[in-house]
C-alpha positions as protocol buffer text, in pm:
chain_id: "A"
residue {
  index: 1
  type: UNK
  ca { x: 12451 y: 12460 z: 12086 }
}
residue {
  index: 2
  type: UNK
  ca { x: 12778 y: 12484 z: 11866 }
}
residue {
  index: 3
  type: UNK
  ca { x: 12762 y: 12634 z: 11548 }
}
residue {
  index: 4
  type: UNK
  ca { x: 12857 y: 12330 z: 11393 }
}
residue {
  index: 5
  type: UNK
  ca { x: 12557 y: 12130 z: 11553 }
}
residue {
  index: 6
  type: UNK
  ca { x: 12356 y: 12437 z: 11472 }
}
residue {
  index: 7
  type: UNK
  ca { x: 12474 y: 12361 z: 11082 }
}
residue {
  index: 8
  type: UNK
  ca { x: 12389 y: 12016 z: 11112 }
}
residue {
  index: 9
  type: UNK
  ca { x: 12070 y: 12067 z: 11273 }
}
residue {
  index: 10
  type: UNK
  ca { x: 11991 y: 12360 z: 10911 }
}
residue {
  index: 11
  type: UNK
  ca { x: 12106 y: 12041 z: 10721 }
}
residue {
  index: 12
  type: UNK
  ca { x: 11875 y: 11845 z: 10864 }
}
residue {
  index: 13
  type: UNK
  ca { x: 11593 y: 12124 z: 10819 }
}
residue {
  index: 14
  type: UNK
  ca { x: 11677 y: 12127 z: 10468 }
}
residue {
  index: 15
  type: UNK
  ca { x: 11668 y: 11772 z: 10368 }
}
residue {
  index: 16
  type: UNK
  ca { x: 11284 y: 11757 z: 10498 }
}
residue {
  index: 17
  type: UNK
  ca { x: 11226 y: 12034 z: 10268 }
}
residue {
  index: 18
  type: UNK
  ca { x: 11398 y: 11898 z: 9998 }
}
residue {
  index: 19
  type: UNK
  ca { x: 11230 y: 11545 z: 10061 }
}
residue {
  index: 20
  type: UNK
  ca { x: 10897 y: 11730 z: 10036 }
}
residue {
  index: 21
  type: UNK
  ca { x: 10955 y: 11959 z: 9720 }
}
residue {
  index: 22
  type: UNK
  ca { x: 11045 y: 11613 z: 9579 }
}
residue {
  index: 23
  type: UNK
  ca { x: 10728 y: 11487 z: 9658 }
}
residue {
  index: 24
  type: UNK
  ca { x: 10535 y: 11763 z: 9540 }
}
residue {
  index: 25
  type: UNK
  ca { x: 10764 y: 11771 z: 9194 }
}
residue {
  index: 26
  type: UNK
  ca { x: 10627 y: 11420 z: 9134 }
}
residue {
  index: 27
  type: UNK
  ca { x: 10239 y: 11476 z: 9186 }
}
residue {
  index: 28
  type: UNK
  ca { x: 10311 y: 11738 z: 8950 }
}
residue {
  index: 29
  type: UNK
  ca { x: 10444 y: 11540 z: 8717 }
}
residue {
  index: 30
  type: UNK
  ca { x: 10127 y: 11305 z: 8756 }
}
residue {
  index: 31
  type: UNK
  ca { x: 9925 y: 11549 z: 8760 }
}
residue {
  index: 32
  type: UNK
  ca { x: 9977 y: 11735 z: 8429 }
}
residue {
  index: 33
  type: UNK
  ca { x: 10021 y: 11379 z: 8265 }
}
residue {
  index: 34
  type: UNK
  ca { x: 9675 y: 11312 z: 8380 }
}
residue {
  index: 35
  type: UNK
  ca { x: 9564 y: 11668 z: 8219 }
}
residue {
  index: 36
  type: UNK
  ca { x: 9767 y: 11595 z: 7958 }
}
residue {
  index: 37
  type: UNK
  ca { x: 9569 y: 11272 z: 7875 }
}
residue {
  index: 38
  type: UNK
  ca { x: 9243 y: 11419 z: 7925 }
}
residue {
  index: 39
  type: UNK
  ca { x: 9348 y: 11687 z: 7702 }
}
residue {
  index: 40
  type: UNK
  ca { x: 9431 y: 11426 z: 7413 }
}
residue {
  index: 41
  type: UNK
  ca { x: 9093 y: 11316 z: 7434 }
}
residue {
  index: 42
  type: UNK
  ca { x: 8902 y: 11653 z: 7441 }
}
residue {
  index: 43
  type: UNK
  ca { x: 9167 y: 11701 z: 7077 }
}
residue {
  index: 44
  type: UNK
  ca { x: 9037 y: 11375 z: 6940 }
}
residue {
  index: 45
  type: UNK
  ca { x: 8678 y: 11486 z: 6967 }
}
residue {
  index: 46
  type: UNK
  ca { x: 8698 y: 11806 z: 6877 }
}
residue {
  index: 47
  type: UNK
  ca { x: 8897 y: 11633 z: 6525 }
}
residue {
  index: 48
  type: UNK
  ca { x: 8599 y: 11409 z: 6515 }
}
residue {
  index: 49
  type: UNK
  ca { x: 8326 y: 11665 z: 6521 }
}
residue {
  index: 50
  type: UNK
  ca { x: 8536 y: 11967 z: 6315 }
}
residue {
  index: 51
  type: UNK
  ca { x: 8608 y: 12159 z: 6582 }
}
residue {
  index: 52
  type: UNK
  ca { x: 8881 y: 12410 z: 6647 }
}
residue {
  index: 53
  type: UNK
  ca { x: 9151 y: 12322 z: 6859 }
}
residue {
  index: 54
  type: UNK
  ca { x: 9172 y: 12665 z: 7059 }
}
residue {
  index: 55
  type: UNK
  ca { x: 8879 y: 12799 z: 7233 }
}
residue {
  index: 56
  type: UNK
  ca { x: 9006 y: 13179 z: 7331 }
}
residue {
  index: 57
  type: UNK
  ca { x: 8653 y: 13241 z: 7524 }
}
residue {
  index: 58
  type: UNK
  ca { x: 8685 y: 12919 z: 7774 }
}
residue {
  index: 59
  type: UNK
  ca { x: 9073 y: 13037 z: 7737 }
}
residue {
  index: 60
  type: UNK
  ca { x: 8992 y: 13353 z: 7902 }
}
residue {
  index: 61
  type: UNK
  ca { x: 8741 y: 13199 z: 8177 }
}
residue {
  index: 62
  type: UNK
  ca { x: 9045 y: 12958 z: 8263 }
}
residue {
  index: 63
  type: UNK
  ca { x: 9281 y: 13287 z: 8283 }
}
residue {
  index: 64
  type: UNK
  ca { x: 9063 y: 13462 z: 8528 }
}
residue {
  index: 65
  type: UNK
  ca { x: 8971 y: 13150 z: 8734 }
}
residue {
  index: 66
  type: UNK
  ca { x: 9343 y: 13050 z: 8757 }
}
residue {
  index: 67
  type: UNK
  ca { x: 9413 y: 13445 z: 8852 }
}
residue {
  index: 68
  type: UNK
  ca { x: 9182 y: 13425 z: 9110 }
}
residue {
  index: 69
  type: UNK
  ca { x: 9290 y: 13085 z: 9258 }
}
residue {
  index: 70
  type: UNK
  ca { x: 9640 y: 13175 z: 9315 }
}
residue {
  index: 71
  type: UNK
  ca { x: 9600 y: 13507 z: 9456 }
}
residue {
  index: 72
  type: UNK
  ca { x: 9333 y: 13334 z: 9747 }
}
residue {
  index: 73
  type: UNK
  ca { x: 9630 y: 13077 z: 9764 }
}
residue {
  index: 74
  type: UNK
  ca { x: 9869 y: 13367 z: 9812 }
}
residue {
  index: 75
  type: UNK
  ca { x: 10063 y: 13258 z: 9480 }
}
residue {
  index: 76
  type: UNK
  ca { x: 10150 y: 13511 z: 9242 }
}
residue {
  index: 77
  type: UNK
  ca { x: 9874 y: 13528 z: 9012 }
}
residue {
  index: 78
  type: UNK
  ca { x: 10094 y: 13669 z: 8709 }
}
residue {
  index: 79
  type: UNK
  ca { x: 10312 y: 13335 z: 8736 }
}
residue {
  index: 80
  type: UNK
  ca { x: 9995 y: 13139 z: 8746 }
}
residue {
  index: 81
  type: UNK
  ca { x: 9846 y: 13318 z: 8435 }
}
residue {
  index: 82
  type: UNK
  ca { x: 10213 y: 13251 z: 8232 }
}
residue {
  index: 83
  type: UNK
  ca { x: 10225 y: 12834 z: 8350 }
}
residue {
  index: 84
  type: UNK
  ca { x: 9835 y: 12791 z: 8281 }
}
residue {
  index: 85
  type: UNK
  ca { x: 9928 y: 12977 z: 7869 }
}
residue {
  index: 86
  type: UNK
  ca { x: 10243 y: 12761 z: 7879 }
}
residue {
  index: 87
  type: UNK
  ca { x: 9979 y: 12469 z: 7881 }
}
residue {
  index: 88
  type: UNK
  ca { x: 9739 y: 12574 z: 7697 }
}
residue {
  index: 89
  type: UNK
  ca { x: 9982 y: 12671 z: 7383 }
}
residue {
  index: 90
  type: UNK
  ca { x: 10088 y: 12299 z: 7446 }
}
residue {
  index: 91
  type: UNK
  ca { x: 9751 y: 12209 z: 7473 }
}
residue {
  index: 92
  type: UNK
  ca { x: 9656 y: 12366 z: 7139 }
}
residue {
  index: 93
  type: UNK
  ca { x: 9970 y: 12274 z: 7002 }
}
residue {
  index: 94
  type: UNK
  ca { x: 9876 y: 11847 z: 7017 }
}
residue {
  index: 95
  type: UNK
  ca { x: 9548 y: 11919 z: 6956 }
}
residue {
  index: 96
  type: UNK
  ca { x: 9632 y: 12078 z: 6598 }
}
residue {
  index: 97
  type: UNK
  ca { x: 9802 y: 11789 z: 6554 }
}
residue {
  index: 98
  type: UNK
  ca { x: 9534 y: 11543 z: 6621 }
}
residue {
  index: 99
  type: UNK
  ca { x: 9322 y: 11744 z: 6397 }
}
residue {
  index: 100
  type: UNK
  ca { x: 9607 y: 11719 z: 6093 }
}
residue {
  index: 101
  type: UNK
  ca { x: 9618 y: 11383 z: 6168 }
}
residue {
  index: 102
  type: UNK
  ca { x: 9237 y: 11312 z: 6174 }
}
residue {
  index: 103
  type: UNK
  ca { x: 9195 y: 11504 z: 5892 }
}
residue {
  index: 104
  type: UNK
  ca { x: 9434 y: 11278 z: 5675 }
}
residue {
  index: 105
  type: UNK
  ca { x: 9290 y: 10994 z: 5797 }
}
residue {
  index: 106
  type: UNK
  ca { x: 8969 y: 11099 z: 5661 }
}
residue {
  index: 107
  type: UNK
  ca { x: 9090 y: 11239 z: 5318 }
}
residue {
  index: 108
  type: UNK
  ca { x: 9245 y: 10868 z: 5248 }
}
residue {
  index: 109
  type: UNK
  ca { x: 8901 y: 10724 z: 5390 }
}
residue {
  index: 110
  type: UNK
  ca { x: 8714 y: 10934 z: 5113 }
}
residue {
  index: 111
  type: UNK
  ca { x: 8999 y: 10819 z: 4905 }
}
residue {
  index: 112
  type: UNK
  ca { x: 8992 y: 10491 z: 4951 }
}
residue {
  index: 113
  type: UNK
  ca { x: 8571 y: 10485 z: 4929 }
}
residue {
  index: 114
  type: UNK
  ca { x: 8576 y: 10659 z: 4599 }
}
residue {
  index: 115
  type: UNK
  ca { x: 8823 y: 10434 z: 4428 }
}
């Protein structure tokens, strides 16, 4: 085999992986818009029922589980531990947010039912 064919042939190689880190990219994407939707809804109930929008004990659990996850998935548990608190700022981030915004909603409720 030339070297030129064998270039061609590593161009070839590369374009399946390419073609599948594409693929991956976009479950990804899906993927943390699904979380990112159930997270919205676990925000709007904690604003309904008054509670915070961090929980640093389940924080912790999630931490440790993730940590453990990606090292039996040979995945550098240290990067896992920075993308899952990337999230979870995000996370807490909307779901202060919701709570502001739930909050005002009730204020002008009360303000509304008292005048």
């Amino acid at each position: 085999m030339s070297e030129a064919d064998d270039v061609e042939k590593a161009k070839e190689i590369l374009a399946g992986y390419r073609a599948s880190i594409d693929n991956i990219d976009a479950a990804l994407i899906h993927m943390l818009a699904e979380r990112f939707r159930c997270t919205q809804a676990v925000g709007m109930l904690k604003a309904a029922h008054g509670l915070p929008p961090a929980d640093p004990a389940r924080e912790q659990i999630q931490i440790e589980r993730l940590r453990r996850l990606a090292d039996e998935a040979n995945l550098d548990p240290d990067f896992a531990e920075k993308f899952l608190n990337f999230i979870v700022r995000e996370v807490i981030r909307h779901h202060e947010a919701i709570a502001e915004t739930h909050g005002a909603n009730q204020s002008d409720a009360v303000e509304r039912t008292a005048s």
